[in-house]
N, C-alpha and C positions, 0 to 999 in steps of 0.2 A: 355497444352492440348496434348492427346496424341492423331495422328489420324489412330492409327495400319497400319501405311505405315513405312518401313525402307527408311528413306532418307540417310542410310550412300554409300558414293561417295566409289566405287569401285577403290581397288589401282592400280589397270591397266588398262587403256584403253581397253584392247582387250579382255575384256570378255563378249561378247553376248550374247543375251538375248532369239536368235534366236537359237542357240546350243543345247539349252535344248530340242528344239522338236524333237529331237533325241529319247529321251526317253518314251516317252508317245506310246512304240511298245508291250505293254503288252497284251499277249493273255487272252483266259475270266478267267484263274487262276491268272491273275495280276501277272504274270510272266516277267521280263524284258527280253526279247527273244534277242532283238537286241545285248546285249553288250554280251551275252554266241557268239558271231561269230567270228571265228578265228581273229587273229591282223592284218592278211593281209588284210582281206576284212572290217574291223573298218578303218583302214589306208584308204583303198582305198575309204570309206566314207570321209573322213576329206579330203582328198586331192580336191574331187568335192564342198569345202564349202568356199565361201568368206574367207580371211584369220582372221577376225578379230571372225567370227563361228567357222571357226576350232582352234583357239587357247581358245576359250570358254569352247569347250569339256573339258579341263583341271581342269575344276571344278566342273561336271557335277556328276562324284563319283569316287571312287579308282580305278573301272576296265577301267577308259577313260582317267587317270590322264599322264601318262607318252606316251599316242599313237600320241597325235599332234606332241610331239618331235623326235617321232621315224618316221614321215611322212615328205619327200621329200619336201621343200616349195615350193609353190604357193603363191604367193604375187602379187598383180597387186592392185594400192593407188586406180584406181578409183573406189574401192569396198570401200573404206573410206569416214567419213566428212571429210568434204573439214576441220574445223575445228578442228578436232584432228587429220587431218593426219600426219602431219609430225612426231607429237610425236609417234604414231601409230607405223611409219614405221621406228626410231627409235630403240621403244622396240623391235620389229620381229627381226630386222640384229641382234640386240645384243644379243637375246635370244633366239631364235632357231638356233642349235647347227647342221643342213641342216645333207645332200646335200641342195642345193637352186635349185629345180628344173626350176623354170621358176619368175622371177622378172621384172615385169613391174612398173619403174617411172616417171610420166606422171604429174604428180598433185604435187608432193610434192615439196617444196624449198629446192633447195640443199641448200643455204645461212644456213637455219636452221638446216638442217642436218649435214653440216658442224661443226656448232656450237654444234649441241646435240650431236654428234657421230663420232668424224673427221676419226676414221677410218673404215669406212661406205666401202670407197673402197676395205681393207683389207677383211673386211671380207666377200665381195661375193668372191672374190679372195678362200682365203685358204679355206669359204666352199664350193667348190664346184659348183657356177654357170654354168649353161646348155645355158639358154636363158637368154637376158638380155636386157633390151627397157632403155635406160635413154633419156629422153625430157627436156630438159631445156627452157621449155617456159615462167619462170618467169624473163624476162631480158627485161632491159629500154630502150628502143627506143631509139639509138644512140650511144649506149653503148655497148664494143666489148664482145664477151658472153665469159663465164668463162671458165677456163684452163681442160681440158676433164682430170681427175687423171691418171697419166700412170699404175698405177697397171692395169688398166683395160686392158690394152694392151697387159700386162704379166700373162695370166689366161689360163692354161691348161685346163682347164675342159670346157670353153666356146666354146659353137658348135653355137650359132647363137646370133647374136647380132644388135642392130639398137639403131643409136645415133643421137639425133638432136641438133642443137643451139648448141655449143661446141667448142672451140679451140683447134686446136693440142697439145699436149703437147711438151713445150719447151725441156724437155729434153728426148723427141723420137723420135732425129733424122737423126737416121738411120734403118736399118731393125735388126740390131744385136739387139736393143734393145727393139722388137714387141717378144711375145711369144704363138703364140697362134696357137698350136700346131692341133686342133680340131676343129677351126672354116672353117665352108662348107659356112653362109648366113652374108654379112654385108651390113647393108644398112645405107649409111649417106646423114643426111639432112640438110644444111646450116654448115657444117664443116670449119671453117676458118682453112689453110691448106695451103699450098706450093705445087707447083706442084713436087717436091723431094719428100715430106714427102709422098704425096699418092701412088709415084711410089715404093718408099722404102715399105711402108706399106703393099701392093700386093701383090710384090717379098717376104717379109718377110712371107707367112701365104701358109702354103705346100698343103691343102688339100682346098683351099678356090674353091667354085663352081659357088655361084650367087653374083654377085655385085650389087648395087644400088645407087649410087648417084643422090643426089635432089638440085641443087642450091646449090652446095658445091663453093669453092673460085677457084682451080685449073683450067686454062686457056687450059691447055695442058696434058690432061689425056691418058699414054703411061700404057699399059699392057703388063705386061709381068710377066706371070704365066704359071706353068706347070699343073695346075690343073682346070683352071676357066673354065665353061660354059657357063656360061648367066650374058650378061650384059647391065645395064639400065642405061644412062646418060641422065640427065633433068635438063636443066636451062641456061639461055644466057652467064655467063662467059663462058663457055667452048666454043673454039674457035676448039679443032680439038683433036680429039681420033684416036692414034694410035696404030696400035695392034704390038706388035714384042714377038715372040717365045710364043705363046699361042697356042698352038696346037689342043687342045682340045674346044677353044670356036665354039659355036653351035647357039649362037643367040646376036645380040647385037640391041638393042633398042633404039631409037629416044624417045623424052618427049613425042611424042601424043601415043604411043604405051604403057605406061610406067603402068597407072590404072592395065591392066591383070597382067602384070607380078610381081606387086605391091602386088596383091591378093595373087599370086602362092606363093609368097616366104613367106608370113608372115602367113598365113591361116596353 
């Protein structure tokens, strides 16, 4: 029986089904108006779409096929199911060819990503990441969370970053070996960490401005930056925050203060 439905499974995840209503912009000569508009301003469409719509457009016709690849990425999983995301987020790292303007991973298994894409790091690295969220909130109760990849550390192009549930990496342990040339916002949350490794990390990042630490491990959090501004420490290991050669800070924050400034920096 035939029931005039195509039931054939599309070879990629990420083509949406929500993309097409893109096109239904035809004035009363059934003229496609929308795709005649420069690439800048098609671009600047697909960048405002869920990632899994704007990598859709790609099939949409000939005039929209190569403009998701020439748009800056946006990625953030919880625009995904929960059920194919990983594979999702996957495909994107390895097929758009960036910059990676803003990447948010909150939802996804790194375990699985590991496994589908081990160099996942590599490449927000070489294309380009701006912004960068990794949460590792798939971790068992009791169990010490997984090794944070040091390429991340080594990313010139990274200007704001926020990591949570994560371990230092073993072999970043000094500041010679942090690169991140660009980063002004870092905010970490439950970071298992050395009270070395944070002070090193600091000192190591030239233009950094707003700090945040949440319930990170370090006992004894010592600053010393020529560039920082604002900063937010919250959670009972920390035992005592010392400021030396920070000249430039302008506000430093207790946990119950912490919500605004939480806002400021991530908004």
């Amino acid at each position: 029986l035939h029931s005039g439905q195509n039931h054939t499974k599309p070879s990629r995840p990420t083509m949406a089904d929500g993309a097409a209503s893109l096109l239904p912009t035809a004035g009363c000569d059934g003229e496609d108006r929308i795709s005649a508009l420069h690439d800048d301003l098609l671009c600047a469409i697909i960048s405002r779409l869920s990632v899994t719509d704007a990598a859709g457009t790609t099939a949409l016709s000939p005039r929209w096929r190569h403009l998701w690849h020439s748009t800056p990425l946006v990625l953030d999983d919880v625009d995904l199911h929960e059920s194919a995301r990983d594979a999702i987020v996957s495909w994107v790292l390895a097929d758009h060819p960036g910059p990676f303007r803003a990447v948010r991973l909150a939802g996804c298994r790194f375990a699985s990503l590991d496994h589908d894409l081990a160099e996942w790091p590599r490449l927000l690295v070489t294309k380009g990441i701006q912004k960068l969220v990794l949460v590792n909130k798939h971790i068992q109760p009791q169990h010490a969370s997984p090794r944070l990849p040091a390429e991340i550390l080594r990313c010139d192009s990274l200007q704001r970053l926020l990591l949570g549930f994560w371990t230092f990496p073993a072999d970043v342990s000094h500041g010679a070996d942090v690169f991140l040339p660009h980063l002004h916002s870092l905010n970490m949350i439950r970071i298992d960490m050395s009270d070395h490794d944070l002070e090193c990390l600091i000192a190591a990042i030239p233009v950094l401005k707003t700090l945040v630490l949440a319930r990170n491990e370090p006992k004894h959090v010592r600053l010393r930056s020529q560039s920082l501004h604002c900063v937010v420490v919250d959670g009972s290991p920390v035992k005592e925050v010392a400021v030396m050669e920070t000249p430039l800070l302008e506000i430093a924050l207790s946990w119950w203060n912490r919500l605004l400034v939480l806002l400021e920096v991530l908004v």
